[in-house]
C-alpha positions as CSV (number, residue, x, y, z in Angstrom):
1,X,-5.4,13.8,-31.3
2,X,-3.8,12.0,-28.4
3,X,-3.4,14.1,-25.0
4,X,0.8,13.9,-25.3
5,X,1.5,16.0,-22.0
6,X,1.5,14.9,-18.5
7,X,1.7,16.7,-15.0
8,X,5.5,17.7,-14.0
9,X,5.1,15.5,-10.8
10,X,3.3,12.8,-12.7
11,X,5.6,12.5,-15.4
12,X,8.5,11.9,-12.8
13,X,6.5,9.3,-11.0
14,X,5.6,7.6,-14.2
15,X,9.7,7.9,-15.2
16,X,10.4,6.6,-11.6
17,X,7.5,4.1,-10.6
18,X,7.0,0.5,-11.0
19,X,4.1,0.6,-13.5
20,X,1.0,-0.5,-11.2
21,X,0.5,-3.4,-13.3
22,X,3.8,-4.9,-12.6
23,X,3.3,-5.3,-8.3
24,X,2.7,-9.3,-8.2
25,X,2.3,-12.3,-10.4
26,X,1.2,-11.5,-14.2
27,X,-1.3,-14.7,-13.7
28,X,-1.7,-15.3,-10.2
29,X,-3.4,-19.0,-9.6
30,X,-5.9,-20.2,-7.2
31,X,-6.1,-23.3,-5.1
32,X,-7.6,-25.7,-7.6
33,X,-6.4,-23.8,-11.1
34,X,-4.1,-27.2,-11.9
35,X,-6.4,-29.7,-10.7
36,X,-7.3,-31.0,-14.4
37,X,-11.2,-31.6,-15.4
38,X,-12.4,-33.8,-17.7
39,X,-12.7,-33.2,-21.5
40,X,-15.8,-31.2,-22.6
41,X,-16.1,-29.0,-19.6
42,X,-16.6,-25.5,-19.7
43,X,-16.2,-22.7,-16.8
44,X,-17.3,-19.6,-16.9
45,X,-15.3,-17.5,-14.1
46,X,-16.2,-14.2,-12.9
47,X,-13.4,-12.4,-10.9
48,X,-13.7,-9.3,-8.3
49,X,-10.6,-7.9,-7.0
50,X,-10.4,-4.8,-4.5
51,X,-6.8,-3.1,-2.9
52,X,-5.6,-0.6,-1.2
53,X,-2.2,0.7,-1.2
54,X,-1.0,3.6,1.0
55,X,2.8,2.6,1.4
56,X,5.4,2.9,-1.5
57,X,9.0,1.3,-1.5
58,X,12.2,2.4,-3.1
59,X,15.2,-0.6,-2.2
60,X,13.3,-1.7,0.6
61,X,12.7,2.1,2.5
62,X,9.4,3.4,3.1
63,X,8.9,6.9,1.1
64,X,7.5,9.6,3.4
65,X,4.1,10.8,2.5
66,X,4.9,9.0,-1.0
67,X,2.0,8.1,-3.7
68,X,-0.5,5.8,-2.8
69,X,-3.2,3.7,-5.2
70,X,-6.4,2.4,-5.3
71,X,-8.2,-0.5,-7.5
72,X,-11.5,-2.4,-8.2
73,X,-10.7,-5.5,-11.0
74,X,-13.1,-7.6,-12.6
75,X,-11.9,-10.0,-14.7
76,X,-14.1,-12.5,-16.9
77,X,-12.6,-16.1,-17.6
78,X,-13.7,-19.0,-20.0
79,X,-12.1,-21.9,-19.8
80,X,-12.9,-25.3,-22.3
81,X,-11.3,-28.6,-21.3
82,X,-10.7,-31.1,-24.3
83,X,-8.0,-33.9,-24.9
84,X,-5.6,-34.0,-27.2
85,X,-3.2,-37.4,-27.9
86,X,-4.1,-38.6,-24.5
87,X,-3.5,-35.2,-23.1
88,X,-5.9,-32.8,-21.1
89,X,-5.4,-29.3,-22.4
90,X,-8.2,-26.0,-21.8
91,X,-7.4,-23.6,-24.0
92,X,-9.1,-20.0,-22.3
93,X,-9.4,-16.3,-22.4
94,X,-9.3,-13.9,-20.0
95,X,-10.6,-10.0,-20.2
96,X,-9.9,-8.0,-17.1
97,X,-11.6,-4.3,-16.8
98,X,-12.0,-1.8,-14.0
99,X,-10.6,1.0,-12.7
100,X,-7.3,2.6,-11.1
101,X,-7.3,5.2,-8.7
102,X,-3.3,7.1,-7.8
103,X,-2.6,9.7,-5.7
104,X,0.7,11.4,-6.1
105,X,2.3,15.2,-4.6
106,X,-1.3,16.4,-4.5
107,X,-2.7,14.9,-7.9
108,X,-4.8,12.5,-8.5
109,X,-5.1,10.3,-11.9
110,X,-7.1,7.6,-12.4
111,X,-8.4,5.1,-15.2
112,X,-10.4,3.0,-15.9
113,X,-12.4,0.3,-18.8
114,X,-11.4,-2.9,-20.5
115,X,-7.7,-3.9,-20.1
116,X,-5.2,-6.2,-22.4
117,X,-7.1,-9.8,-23.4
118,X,-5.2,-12.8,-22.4
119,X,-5.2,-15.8,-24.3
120,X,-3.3,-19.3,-23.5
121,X,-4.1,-22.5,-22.3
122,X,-2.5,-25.3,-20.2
123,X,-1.4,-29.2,-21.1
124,X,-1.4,-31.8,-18.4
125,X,1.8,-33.2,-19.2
126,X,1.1,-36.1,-16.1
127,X,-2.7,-36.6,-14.8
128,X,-3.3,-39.7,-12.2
129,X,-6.9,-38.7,-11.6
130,X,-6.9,-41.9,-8.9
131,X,-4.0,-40.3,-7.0
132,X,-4.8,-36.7,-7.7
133,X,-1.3,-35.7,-8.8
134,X,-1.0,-33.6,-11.8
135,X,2.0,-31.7,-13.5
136,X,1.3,-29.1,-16.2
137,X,2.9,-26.8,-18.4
138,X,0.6,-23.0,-19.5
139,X,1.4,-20.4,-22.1
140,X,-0.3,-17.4,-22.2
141,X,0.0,-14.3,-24.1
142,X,-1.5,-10.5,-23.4
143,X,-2.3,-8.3,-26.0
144,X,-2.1,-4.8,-26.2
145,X,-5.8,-4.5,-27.0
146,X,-6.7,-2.9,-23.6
147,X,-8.0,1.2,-22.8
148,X,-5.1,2.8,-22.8
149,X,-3.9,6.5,-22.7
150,X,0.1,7.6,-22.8
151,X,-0.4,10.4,-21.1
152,X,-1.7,8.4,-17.9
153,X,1.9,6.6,-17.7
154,X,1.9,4.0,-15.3
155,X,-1.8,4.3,-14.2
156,X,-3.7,2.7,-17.4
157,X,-6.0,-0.7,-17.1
158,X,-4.0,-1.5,-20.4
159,X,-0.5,-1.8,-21.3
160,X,-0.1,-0.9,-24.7
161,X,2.4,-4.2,-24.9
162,X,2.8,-7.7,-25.4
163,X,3.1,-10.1,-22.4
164,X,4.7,-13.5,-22.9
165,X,3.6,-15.6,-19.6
166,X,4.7,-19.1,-18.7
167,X,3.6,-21.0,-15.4
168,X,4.8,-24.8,-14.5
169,X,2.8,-26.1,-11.7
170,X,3.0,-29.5,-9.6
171,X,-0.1,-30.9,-7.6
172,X,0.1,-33.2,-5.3
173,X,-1.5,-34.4,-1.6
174,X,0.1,-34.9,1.4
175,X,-2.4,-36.6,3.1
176,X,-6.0,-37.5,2.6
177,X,-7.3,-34.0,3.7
178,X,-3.8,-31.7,2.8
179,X,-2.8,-31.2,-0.9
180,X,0.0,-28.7,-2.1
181,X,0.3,-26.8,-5.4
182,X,3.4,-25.9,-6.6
183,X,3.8,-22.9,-9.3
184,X,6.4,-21.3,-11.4
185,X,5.9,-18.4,-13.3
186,X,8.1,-16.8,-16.0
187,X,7.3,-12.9,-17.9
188,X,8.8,-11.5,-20.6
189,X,8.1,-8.1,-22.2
190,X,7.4,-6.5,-25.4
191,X,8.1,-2.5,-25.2
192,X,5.6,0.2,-24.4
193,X,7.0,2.7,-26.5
194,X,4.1,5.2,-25.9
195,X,4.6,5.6,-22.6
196,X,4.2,8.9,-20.8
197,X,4.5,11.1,-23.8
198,X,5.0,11.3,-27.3
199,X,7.9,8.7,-28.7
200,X,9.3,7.5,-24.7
201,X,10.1,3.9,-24.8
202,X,9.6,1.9,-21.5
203,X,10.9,-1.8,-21.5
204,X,11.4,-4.0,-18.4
205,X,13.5,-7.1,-17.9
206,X,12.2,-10.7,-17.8
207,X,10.1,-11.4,-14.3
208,X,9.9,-14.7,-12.7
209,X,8.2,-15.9,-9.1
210,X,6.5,-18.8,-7.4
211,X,3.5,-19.4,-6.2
212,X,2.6,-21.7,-3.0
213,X,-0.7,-23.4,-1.6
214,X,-1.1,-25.6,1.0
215,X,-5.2,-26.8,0.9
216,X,-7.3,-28.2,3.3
217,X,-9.7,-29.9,1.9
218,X,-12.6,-29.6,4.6
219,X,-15.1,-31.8,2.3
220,X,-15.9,-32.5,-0.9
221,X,-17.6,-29.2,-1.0
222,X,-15.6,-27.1,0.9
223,X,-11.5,-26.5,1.0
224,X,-9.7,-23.6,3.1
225,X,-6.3,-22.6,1.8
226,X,-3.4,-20.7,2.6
227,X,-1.3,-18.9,-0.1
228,X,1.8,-17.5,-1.1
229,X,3.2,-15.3,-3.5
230,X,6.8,-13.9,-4.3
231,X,7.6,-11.7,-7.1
232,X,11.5,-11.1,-8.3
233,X,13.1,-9.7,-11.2
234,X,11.3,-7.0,-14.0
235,X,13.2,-4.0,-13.6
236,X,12.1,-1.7,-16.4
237,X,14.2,1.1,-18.7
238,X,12.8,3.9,-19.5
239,X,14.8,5.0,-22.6
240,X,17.5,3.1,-22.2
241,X,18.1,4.3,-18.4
242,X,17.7,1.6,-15.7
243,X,15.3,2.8,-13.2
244,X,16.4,0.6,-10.1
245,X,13.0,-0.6,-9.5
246,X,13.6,-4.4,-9.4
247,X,10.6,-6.4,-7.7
248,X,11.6,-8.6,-4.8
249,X,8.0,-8.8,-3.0
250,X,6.2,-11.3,-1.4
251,X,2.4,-11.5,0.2
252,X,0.3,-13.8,1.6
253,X,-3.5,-14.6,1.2
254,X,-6.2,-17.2,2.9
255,X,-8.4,-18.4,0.5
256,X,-12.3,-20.1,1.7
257,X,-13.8,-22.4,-1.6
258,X,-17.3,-23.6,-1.0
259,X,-19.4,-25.3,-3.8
260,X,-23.3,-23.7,-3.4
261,X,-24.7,-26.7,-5.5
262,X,-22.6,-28.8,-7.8
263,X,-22.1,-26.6,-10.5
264,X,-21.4,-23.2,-8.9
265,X,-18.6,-22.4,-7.1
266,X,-18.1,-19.3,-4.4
267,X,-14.5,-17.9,-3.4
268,X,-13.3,-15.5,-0.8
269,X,-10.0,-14.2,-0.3
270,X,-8.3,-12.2,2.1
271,X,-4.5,-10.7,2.1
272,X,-1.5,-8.9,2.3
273,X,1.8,-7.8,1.5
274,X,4.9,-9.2,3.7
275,X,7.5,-7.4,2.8
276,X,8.2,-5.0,-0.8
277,X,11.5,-3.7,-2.3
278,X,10.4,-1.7,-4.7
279,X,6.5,-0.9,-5.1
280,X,3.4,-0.7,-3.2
281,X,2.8,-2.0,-0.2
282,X,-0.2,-3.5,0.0
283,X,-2.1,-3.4,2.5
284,X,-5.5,-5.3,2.1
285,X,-6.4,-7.3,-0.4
286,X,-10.2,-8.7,-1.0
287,X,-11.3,-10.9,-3.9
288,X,-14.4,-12.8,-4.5
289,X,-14.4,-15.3,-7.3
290,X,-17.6,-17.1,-8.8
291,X,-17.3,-20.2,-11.4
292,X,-20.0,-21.5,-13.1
293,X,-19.4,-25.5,-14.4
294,X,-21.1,-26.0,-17.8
């Protein structure tokens, strides 16, 4: 039988939190993500993510000696690129797993193993390969596959929900060495409604951002980036009671892409939050990123 209790002070953090899967963009892209390949390529993408928080915000004010959080993400990534009609699309799957570490009025929880499978894929509604300007449309959905435990609340590598994700992007260079990407992103939530203990109900309102980066393309082995990332909108209910915990958070990140021989890609990124209304703040930010062309 399923552990239904939680901690007094965890329970109200769990009622009171953003959930800590919730703090950025459900997909967050890389320089390059839209940049269609040619049909019958494969990638196999291995992802290693590692933050810090220490800092949490309620409407835009630091909390005093508040909860802070922990993580190490991996996430594994295949992606297949055929054409359809005269249109590139790579259908893909991602599996993320790791583990969560949160410490809260003297408590610590943490969790960890394989979290929600994401499936999707993108279509390259406009591809000039000659002037490297793409536009494409991507659907994904998460399902609630993932480790999860209720009594854990907020601090589970699964969410025991489905995830209805939507990104628009826009490629495009400036010059012959600068290139933009242009990203929209659109969320909407199933209910958890084992969340916290037996029979609560936590849903959360639609969340929609953008995502920004400006590329330097060094050589044609090597491009430096910077990128940007703001978050808006997914207050959740717990019960039916609002919980005030709208995102409106924004961070920044430098990414370095360098190709080690033609068919294996390294990736290293460094950043930061800018500024958080509700959530954590956070504070560094390092992912490594390895893609193997087949």
């Amino acid at each position: 039988m399923k552990n239904t209790l939680m901690k007094p002070s965890l329970l109200a953090l769990a009622l009171t939190c953003t959930s800590v899967t919730t703090q950025a963009a459900q997909v967050a892209t890389d320089p390059g993500d839209y940049s269609p390949l040619p049909a019958g390529i494969d990638l196999g993408i291995l992802y290693l993510q590692s933050f810090d928080h220490d800092e949490y915000y309620v409407n835009g004010q630091k909390v005093d000696n508040g909860p802070t959080l922990s993580a190490d993400i991996g996430l594994l990534r295949w992606v297949h690129y055929i054409e359809v009609g005269g249109f590139t699309i790579d259908p893909q799957v991602i599996l993320p797993f790791g583990k969560l570490k949160l410490n809260a009025a003297g408590q610590e929880i943490s969790a960890s193993g394989i979290g929600d499978p994401i499936l999707g894929a993108t279509i390259w509604l406009y591809n000039n390969p000659e002037t490297k300007q793409a536009f494409g449309l991507t659907g994904f959905v998460s399902l609630p596959w993932g480790s999860y435990d209720e009594s854990k609340g907020p601090v589970n590598i699964g969410e025991n929900r489905t995830k209805f994700i939507t990104q628009a992007a826009l490629v495009t260079p400036i010059t012959e060495q600068f290139s933009i990407h242009l990203i929209g992103e659109y969320t909407f939530f199933g209910d958890n409604d084992d969340f916290g203990a037996s029979g609560v109900t936590r849903a959360q309102d639609d969340q929609y951002g953008y995502q920004v980066h400006l590329n330097y393309h060094m050589s044609a082995t090597t491009t430096a980036s910077l990128n940007y990332y703001h978050d808006y909108g997914a207050e959740s209910q717990i019960e039916g009671v609002d919980q005030n915990d709208e995102l409106d958070n924004n961070r920044w990140q430098v990414t370095l892409q360098h190709f080690l021989q033609p068919d294996l890609q390294v990736q290293v990124q460094y950043g930061r939050s800018i500024s958080v209304d509700n959530g954590f703040f956070e504070n560094d930010r390092i992912n490594l990123r390895f893609v193997k062309v087949f």
